[in-house]
C-alpha positions as a Markdown table, in Angstrom:
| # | Residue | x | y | z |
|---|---|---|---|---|
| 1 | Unk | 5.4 | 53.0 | -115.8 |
| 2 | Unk | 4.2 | 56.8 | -115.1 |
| 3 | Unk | 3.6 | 58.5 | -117.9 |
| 4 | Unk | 2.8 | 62.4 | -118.5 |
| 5 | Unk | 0.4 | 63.7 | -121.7 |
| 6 | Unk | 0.4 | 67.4 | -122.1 |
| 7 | Unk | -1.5 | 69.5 | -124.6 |
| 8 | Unk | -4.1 | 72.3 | -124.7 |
| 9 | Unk | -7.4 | 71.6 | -124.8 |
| 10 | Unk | -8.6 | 70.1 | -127.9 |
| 11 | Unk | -5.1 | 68.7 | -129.1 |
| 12 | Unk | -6.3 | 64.8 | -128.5 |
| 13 | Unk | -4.5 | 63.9 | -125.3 |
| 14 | Unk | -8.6 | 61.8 | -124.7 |
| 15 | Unk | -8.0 | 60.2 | -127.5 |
| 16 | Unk | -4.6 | 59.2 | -127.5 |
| 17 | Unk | -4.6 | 58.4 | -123.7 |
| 18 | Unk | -7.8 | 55.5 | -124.8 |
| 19 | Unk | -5.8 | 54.0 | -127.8 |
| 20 | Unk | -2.2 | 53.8 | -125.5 |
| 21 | Unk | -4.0 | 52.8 | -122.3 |
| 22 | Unk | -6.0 | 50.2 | -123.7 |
| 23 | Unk | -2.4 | 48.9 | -126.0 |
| 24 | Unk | -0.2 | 49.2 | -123.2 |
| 25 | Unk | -3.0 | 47.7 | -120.4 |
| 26 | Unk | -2.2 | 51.5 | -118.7 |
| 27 | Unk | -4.6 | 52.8 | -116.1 |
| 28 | Unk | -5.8 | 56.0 | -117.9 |
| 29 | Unk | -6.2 | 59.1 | -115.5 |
| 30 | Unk | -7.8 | 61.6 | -117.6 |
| 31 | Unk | -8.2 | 64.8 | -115.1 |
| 32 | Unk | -11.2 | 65.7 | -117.0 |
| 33 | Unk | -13.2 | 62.9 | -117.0 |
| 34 | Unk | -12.4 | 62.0 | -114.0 |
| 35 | Unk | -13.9 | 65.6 | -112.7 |
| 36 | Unk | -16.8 | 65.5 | -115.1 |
| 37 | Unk | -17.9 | 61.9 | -113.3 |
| 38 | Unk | -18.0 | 63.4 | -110.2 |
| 39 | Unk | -20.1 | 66.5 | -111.7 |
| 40 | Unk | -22.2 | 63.7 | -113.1 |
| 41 | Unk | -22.4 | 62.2 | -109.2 |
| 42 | Unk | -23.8 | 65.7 | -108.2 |
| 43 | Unk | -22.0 | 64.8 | -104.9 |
| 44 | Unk | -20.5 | 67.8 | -103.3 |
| 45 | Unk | -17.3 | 67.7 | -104.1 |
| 46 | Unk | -18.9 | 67.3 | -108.3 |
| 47 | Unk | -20.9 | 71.0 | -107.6 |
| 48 | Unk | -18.1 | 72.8 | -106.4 |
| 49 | Unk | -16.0 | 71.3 | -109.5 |
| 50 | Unk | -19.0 | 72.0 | -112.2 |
| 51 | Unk | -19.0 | 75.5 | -110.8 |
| 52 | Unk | -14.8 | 76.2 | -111.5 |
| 53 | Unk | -15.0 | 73.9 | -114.8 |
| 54 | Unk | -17.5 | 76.0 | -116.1 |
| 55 | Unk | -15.9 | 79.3 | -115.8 |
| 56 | Unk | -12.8 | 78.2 | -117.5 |
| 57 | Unk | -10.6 | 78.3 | -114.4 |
| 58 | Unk | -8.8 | 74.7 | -112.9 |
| 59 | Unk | -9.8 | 72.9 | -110.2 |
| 60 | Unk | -7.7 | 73.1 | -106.9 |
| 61 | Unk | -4.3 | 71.4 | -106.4 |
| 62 | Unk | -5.6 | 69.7 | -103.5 |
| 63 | Unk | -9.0 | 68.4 | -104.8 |
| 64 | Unk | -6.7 | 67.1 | -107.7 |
| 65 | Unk | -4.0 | 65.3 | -105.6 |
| 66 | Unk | -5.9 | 63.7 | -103.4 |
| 67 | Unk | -7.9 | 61.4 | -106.4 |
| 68 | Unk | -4.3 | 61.2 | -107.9 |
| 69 | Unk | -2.8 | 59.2 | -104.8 |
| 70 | Unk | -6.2 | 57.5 | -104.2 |
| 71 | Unk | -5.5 | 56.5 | -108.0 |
| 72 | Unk | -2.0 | 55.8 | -107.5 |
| 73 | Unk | -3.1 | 53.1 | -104.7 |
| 74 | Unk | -5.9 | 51.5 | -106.4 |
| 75 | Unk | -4.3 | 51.1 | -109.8 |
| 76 | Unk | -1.0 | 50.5 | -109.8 |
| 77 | Unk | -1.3 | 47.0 | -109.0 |
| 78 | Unk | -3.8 | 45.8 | -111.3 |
| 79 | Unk | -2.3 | 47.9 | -114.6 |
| 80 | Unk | 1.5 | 47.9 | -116.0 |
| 81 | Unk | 1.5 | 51.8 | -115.2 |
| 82 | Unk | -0.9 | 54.8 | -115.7 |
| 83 | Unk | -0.8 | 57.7 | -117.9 |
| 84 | Unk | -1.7 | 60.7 | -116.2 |
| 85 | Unk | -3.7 | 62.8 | -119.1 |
| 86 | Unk | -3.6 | 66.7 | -118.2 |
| 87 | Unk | -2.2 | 66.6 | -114.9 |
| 88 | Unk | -0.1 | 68.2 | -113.4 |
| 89 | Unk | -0.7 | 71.3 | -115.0 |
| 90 | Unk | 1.8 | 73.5 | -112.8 |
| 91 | Unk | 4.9 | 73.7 | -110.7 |
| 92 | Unk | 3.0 | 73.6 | -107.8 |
| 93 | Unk | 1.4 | 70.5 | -109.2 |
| 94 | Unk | 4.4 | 68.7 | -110.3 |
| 95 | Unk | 6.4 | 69.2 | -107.2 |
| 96 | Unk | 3.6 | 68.0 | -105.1 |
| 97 | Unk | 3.5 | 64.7 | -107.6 |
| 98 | Unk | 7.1 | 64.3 | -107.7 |
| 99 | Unk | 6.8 | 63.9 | -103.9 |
| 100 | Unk | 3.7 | 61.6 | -103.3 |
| 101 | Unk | 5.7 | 59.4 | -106.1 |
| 102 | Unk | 8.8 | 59.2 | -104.3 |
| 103 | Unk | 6.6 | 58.2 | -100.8 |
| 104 | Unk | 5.0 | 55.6 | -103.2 |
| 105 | Unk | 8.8 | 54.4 | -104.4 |
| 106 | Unk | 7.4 | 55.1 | -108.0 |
| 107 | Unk | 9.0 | 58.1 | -110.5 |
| 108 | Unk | 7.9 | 59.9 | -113.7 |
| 109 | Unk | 9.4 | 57.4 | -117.0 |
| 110 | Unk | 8.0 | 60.1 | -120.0 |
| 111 | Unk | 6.4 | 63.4 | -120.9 |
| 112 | Unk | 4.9 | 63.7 | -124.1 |
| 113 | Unk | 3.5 | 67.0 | -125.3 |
| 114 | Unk | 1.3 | 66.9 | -128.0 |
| 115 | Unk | 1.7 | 70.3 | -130.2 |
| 116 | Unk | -1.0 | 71.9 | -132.0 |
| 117 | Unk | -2.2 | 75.3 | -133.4 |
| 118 | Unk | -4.5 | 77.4 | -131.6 |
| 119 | Unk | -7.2 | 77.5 | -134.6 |
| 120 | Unk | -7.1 | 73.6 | -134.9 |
| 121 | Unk | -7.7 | 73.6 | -131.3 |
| 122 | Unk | -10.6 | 75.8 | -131.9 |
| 123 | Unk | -11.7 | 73.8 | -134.8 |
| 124 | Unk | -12.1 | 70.5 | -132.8 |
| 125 | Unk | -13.3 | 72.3 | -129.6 |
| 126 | Unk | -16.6 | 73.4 | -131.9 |
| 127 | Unk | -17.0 | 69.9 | -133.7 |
| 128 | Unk | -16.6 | 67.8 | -130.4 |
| 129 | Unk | -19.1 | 70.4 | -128.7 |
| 130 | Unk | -21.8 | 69.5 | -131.3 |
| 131 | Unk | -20.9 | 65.8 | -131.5 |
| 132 | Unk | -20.9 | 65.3 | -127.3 |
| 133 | Unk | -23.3 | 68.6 | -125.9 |
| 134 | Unk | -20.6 | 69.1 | -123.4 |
| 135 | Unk | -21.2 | 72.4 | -121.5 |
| 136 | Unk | -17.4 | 73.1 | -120.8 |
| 137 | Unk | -16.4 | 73.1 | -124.5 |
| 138 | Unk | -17.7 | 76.7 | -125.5 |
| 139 | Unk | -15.6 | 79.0 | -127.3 |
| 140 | Unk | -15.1 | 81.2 | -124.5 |
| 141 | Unk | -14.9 | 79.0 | -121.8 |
| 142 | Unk | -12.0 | 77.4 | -124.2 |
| 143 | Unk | -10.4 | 80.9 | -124.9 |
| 144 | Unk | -9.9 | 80.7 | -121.0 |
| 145 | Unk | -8.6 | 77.3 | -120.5 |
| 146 | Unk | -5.9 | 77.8 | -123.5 |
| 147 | Unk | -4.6 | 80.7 | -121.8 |
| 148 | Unk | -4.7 | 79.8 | -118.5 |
| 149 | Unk | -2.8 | 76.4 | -120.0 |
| 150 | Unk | -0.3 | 78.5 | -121.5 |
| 151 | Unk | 0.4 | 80.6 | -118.6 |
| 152 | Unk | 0.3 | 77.2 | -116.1 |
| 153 | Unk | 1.7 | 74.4 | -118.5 |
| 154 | Unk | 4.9 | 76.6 | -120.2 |
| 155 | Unk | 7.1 | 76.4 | -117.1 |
| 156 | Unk | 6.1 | 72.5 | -116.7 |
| 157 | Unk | 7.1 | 72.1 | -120.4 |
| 158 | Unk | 10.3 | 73.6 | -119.2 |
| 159 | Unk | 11.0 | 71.3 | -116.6 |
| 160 | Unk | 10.7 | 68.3 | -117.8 |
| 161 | Unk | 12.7 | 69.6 | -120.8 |
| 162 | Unk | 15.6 | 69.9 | -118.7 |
| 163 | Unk | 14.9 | 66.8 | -116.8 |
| 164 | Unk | 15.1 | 65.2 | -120.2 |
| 165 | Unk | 11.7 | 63.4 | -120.0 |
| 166 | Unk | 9.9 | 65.4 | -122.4 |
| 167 | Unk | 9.5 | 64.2 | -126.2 |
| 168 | Unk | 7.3 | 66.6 | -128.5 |
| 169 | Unk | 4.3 | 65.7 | -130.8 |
| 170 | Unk | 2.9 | 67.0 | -134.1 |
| 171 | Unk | -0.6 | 67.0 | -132.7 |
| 172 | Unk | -1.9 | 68.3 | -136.0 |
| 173 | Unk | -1.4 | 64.5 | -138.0 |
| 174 | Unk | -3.4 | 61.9 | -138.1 |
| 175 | Unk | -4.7 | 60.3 | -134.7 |
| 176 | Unk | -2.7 | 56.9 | -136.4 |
| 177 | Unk | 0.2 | 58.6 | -137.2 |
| 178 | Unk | 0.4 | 60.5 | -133.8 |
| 179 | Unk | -0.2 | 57.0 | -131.8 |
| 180 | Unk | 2.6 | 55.5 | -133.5 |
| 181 | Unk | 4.9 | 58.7 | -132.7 |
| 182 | Unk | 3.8 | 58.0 | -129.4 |
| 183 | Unk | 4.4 | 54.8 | -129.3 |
| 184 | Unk | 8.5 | 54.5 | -130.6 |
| 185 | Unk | 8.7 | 57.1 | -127.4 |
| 186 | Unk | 6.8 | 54.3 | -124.9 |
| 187 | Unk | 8.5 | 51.8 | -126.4 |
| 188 | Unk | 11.7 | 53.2 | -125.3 |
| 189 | Unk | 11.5 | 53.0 | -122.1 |
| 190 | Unk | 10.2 | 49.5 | -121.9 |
C-alpha cells in the first residue's frame, strides 16, 4: 500500500503519519524528519539541506528522490506499505514518483489532504516551536513554507483529484477524530 499525506505545515500530517504507521505496521516516510536526521548527521549532504530548510525554501527534487527509492527498496518488504508524509510536493515530484513506482511494479492506493486554516497552522507552528526548539518552525520561515506549499502542492491537489485518489480532511478536529476519518479512507482500500 502507497499512501500520500498532504497538508501545510503545521496541519498534523507528523502526527497522524505515527498513529496510522504504527496501526497499519506502515513504513512512515516523513520528508522532514527524514532531512532533519541527516542535518543532525552533519554529513554533507545534512549542511547543504540545513542551509535550504532554514530559509523556508524545499529541498531539491533529486536529493528527495533518491532517499525515496532507497526507501522504497529497504522497506517495502519488511512493512504492509508506506505512507509518504509531505512528499511529493510538485508535478515535477509526482511524475518522477509515478515513474520510479511503476519500475518498482508498485502504484499510488490514496491521497489524503488534511485541511486546515492558516491561523491554526500558525497557532501550532508557535506552540510546537516552544515545546521542541526546532530552528525551522519560526514565524517567518513558516510564512515561506505555506506559500511556497500553496503555490507547489495546489496543482498536486488537482491531480490526484481527477485521478480520483484524493479524500479531504478537516484538519482542524480532534487528532482522534481526524485518525478515524482517516482511517474509514485506509480501510477502503484494504
Amino acid at each position: 500500500m502507497m499512501v500520500i499525506l498532504l497538508g501545510p505545515p503545521g496541519a498534523g500530517k507528523g502526527t497522524q503519519a505515527k498513529i496510522i504507521c504504527q496501526a497499519k505496521e506502515l513504513f512512515d516516510f516523513s520528508t522532514g524528519d527524514i532531512l532533519r536526521n541527516e542535518v543532525k548527521k552533519k554529513s554533507n549532504i545534512g549542511k547543504k539541506i540545513e542551509s535550504i530548510i532554514n530559509s523556508g525554501k524545499l529541498v531539491s527534487d533529486d536529493i528527495i528522490l533518491d532517499i525515496v527509492e532507497k526507501i522504497i527498496i529497504d522497506e517495502s518488504s519488511k512493512n504492509k506499505g508506506i505512507l509518504f508524509d509531505g512528499f511529493p510536493r510538485n508535478i515535477d515530484q509526482a511524475n518522477s514518483f509515478e515513474k520510479l513506482l511503476k519500475k518498482k511494479e508498485k502504484k499510488i492506493n490514496l491521497v489524503l489532504h488534511l485541511l486546515i486554516e492558516k491561523d491554526e497552522i500558525i497557532k501550532r507552528i508557535q506552540k510546537r516551536q516552544s515545546e521542541e526548539n526546532r530552528e525551522d518552525d519560526t514565524i517567518e520561515v513558516l510564512k515561506s513554507r505555506i506559500d511556497v506549499y500553496l503555490q507547489e502542492t495546489t496543482p498536486l491537489i488537482e491531480l490526484y483529484k481527477k485521478q480520483g485518489l484524493l479524500k479531504k480532511l478537516n484538519g482542524m478536529q480532534s487528532i482522534e477524530n481526524v485518525n478515524n476519518d482517516m482511517n474509514k479512507f485506509l480501510d477502503e482500500i484494504n
